[in-house]
Each structure stands twice: as C-alpha cells, then as structure tokens.
C-alpha positions as CSV (number, residue, x, y, z in Angstrom):
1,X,-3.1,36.2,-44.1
2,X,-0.9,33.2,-43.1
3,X,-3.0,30.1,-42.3
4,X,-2.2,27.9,-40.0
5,X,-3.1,23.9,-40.5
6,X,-3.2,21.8,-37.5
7,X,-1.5,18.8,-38.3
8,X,-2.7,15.2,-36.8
9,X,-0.2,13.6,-34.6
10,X,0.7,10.8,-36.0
11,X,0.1,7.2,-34.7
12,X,2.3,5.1,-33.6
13,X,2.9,1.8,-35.4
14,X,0.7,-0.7,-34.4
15,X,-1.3,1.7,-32.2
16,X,-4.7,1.2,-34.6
17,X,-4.5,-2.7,-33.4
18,X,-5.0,-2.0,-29.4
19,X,-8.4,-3.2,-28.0
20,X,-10.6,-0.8,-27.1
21,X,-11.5,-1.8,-23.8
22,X,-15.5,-2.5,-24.8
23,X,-13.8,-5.0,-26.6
24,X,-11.9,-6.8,-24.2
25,X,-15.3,-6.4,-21.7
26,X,-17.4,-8.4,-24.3
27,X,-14.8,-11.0,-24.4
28,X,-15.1,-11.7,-20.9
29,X,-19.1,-11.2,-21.2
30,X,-21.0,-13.8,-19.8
31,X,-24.9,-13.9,-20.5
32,X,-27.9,-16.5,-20.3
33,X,-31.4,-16.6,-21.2
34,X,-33.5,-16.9,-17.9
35,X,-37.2,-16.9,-18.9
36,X,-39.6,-16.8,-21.9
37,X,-42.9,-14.9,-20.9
38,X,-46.3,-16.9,-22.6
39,X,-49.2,-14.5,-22.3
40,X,-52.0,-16.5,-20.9
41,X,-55.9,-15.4,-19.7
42,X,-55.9,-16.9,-16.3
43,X,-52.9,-18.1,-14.4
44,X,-54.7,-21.3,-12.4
45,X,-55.6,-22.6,-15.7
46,X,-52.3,-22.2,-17.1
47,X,-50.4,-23.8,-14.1
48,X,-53.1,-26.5,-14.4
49,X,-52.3,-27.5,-18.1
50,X,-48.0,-27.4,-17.9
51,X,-48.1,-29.0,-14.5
52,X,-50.8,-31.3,-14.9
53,X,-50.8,-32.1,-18.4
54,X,-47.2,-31.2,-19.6
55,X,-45.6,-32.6,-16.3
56,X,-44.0,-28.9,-16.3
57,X,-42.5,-28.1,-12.3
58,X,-43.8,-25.1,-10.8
59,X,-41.1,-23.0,-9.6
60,X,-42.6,-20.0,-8.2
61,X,-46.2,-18.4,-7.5
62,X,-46.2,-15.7,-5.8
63,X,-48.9,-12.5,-5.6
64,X,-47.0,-8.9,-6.9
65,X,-50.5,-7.5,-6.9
66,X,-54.4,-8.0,-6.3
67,X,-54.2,-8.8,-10.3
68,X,-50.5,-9.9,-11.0
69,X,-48.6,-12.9,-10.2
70,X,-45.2,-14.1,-11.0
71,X,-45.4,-17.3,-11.7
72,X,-42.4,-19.3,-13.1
73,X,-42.9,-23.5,-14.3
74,X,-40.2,-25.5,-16.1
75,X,-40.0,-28.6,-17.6
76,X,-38.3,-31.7,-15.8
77,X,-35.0,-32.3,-15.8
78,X,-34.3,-28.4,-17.2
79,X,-32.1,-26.4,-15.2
80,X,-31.7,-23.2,-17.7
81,X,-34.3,-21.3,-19.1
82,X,-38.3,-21.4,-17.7
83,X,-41.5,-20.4,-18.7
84,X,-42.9,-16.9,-17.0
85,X,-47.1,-17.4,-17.5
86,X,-47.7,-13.5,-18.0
87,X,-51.6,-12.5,-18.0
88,X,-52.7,-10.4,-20.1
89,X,-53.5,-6.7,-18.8
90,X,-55.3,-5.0,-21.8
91,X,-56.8,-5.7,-25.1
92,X,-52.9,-6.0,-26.8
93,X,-52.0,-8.1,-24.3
94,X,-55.1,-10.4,-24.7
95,X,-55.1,-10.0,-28.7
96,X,-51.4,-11.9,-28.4
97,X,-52.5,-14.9,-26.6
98,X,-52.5,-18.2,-28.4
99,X,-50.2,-16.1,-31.1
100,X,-47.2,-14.9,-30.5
101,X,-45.4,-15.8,-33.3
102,X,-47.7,-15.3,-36.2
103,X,-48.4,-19.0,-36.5
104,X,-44.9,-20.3,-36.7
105,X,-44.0,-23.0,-34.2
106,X,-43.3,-20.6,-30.9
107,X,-41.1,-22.9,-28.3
108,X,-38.8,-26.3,-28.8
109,X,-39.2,-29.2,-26.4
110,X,-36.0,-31.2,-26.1
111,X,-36.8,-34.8,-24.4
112,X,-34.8,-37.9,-23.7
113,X,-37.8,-40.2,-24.7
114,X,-39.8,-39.5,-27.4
115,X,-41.9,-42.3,-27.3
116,X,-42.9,-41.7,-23.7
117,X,-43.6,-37.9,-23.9
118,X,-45.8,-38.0,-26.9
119,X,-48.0,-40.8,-25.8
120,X,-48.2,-38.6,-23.0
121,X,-49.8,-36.1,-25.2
122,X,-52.3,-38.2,-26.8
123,X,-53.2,-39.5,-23.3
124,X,-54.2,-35.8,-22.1
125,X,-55.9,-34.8,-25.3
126,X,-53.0,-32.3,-26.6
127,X,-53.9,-31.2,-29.8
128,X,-51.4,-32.7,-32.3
129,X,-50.9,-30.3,-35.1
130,X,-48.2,-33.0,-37.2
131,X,-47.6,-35.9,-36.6
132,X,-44.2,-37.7,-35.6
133,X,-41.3,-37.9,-38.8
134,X,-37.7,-39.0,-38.5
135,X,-35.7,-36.0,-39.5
136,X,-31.7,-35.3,-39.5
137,X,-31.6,-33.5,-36.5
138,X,-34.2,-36.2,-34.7
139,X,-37.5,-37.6,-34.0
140,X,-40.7,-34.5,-34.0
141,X,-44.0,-33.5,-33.5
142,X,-45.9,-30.4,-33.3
143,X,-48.5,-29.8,-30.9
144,X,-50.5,-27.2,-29.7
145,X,-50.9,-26.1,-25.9
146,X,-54.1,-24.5,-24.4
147,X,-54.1,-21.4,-26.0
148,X,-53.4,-22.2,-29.7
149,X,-49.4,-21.9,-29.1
150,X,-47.2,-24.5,-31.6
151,X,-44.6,-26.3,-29.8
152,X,-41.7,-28.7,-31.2
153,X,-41.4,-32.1,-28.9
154,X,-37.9,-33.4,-30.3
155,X,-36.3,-36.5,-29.4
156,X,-32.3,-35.0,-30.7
157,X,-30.2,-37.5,-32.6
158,X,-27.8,-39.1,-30.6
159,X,-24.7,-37.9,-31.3
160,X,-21.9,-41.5,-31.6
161,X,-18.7,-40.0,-29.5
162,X,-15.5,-40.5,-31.5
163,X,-13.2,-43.3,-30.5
164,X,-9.3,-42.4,-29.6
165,X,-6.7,-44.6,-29.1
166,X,-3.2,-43.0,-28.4
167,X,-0.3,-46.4,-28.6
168,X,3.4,-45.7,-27.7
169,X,5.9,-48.1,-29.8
170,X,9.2,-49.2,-29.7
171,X,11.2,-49.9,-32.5
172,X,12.7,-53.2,-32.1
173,X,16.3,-52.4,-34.6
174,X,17.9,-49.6,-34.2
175,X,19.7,-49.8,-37.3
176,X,16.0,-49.9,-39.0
177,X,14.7,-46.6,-37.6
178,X,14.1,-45.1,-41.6
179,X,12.7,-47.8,-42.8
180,X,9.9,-48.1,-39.5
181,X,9.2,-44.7,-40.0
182,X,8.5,-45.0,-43.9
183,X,6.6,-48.3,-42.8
184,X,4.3,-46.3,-40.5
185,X,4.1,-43.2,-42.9
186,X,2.7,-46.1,-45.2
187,X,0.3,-47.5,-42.3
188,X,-1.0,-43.8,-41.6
189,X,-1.8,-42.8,-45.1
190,X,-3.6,-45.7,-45.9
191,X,-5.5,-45.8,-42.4
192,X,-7.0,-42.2,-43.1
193,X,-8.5,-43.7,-46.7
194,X,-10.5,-45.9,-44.3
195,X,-14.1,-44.7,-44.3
196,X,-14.1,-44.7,-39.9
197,X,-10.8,-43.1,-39.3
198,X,-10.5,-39.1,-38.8
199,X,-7.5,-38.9,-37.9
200,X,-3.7,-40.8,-37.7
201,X,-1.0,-38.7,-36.1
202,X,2.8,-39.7,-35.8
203,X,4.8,-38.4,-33.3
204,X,9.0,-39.1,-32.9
205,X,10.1,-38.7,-29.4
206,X,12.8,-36.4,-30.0
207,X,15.5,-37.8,-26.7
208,X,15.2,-41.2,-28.2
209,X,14.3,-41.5,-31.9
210,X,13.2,-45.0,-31.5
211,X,9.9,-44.3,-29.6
212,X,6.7,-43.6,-31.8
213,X,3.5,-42.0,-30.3
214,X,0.7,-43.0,-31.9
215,X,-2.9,-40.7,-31.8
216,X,-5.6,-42.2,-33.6
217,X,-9.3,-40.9,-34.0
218,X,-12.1,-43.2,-35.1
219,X,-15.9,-42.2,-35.6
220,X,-16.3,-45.0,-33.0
221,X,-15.3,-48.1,-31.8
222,X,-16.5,-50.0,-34.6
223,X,-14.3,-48.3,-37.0
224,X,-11.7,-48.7,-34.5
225,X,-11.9,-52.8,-34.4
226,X,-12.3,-52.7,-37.9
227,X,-8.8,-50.9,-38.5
228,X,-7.2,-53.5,-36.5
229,X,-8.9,-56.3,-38.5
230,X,-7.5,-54.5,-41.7
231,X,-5.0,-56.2,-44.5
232,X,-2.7,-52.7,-44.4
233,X,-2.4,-53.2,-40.4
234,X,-2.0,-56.6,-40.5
235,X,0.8,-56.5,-43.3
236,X,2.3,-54.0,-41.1
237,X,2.2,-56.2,-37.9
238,X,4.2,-58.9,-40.0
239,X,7.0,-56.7,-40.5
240,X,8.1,-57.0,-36.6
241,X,9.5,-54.0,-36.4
242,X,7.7,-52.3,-33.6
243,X,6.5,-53.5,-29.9
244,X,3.7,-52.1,-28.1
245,X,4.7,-50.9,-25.3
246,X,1.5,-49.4,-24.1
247,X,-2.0,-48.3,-25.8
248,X,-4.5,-46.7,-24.1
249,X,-8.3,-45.6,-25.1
250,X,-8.6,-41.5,-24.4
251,X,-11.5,-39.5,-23.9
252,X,-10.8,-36.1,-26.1
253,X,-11.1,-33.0,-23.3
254,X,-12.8,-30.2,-25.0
C-alpha cells in the first residue's frame, strides 16, 4: 500500500519572529496595585489605631452587610496603594491576624521625616521591635501595630541629582581646527578620570566645523565647580583657542 506523508508547509523567512498578538497586548499592559487587605478583629478599633495613632486618612467606611464593612485608610501624602481593614469571618480568618507573614516584617512605610514619624511612635506607645540604624538604602525601624503585624518606617536616602552642563564653542582660528579638536579630545579624556564626572561628550557641528557642542555630566554641582577649578581645564583655557559662546545648566528628561 502506498503511504501518503503530509508534508508541513513551509514557513516563510522570518515568519517565526512575528509577535503573537498576547505579546504585543502585554506591552501595552498597564497594571497597579490598589489595596493590601490586613485581617483585623474589630473594624472601630482598627480605624482607631491607623487614624489616631498612625495619622493614617480614612478613605472609605461603608456597611456591605450587618457584619461586613469596606473600610479603606491610607497614609498621608500617599496617593497609590491603601490599606483594606478585612475582619475576620471564621476561625482561618482569625488564626491569621497579627501574622500574615510568618513573622517577617509584613508592610514598608516610606516617610519624608524620619525623625518626626518615629517620635510619633514612641509618643503613642507603638511597640518598637528594632531600633533606628543608618543603612544603604536609608534610615529604619521596625514596629509593630495593634495586632502583632511588623512594619518597616524608612526615611529613603536622598538620591543627589546629577549635574549637566551642555557649552557651545567657537573655535577662534580656522586654520587651527585639528589641533582644537586634539586639544579637547585631551580635555575630555582627562575630565572622565575625574572622580565627579560621568560623562564628557564632543560633538562637531557638521555645516560649520568650527562649532563644538559640549555635553557634560557630573554627580553634582560640586564635581561640576571642581572641574572648572581643575589644572587640565585651566591649561586648556590658556591655549585661547575656543570662545564660549553659550553654556547652559540642563535638566536630563527621562
């Protein structure tokens, strides 16, 4: 008997590099967490301790059922992500409260003031579980709300904003357009050896070969004033053979 094999068609080059169209929908996907549900006993005393006692804003209370309540607070200043206060409705439920993460700290407090925010605690009797230590990342202490649950209160370090300076130059003789170009090549690599400087970019204005764009990135303004005060700008600046025409201080646009 004469068997027949089907025979795959075959794909066209490239083909197995299309995007599925799931693909492209995640791309465009936009998502955000909305609420973090803290099992509590009784939903006055909860509202009581975050509003009262963690300066929390009540957003919402309102009654779903003779025993349920939607109740929504939120620290000050937040604008994201709030706190649902869920009672517990059976024995699981209750068995959970005080301990939903197995002991590990459960919820991160960002704040702008440390200082202010943790004398606040001591001031309401917060249990304090550590005490305050400087880390990397910033200034934290863990405490412990009503039920037992371990929260973070972080002070984030403050993150210096680079410094950018963008110059456009002339070059003064024409006739001396290699030799200001070699002289700036010479400025720029000895300007990135600088502890402060990120970055030194060059930049030839193509219509007229005798303009120079200048983009410089410090780690801040420091590092910036301290560039200017160096020997290898300075011996530069003796040479005369560039004028500033402008200079400007950017802010980089994400």
């Amino acid at each position: 008997m004469l068997k027949i094999r089907h025979i795959a068609k075959p794909q066209t080059v490239g083909s197995h590099c299309k995007k599925r169209p799931v693909e492209i929908e995640h791309k465009k996907m936009k998502q955000n967490l909305t609420h973090i549900a803290i099992v509590v006993d009784d939903y006055d005393k909860a509202i009581e301790f975050y509003t009262q006692k963690l300066n929390f804003t009540l957003l919402e209370d309102t009654i779903l059922s003779d025993t349920k309540r939607w109740v929504l607070v939120r620290p000050k200043g937040a604008n994201e992500c709030s706190l649902l206060l869920a009672k517990g409705a059976n024995e699981e439920q209750i068995s959970r409260i005080g301990n939903q993460t197995g002991g590990r700290v459960f919820l991160f407090l960002h704040t702008d003031n440390f200082k202010r925010d943790y004398q606040n605690l001591i001031e309401n009797e917060i249990k304090i579980v550590r005490e305050p230590s400087f880390e990397d990342y910033g200034t934290v202490a863990v405490f412990e709300d009503l039920y037992g649950n371990l929260w973070d209160l972080i002070e984030p370090k403050k993150v210096e904003q680079n410094f950018y300076s963008t110059g456009i130059l002339k070059i003064k003789d024409l006739t001396k357009i290699d030799f200001a170009v070699s002289q700036l090549i010479k400025l720029r690599d000895q300007t990135l050896l600088e502890t402060g400087n990120i970055s030194f970019d060059i930049k030839q204005v193509k219509d007229d070969p005798s303009k120079i764009i200048l983009w410089e990135c410090f780690k801040n303004e420091q590092s910036f004033n301290d560039h200017l005060n160096s020997k290898h700008l300075q011996d530069f600046t003796k040479l005369c053979l560039v004028e500033l025409e402008n200079g400007y201080i950017t802010n980089n646009i994400e």
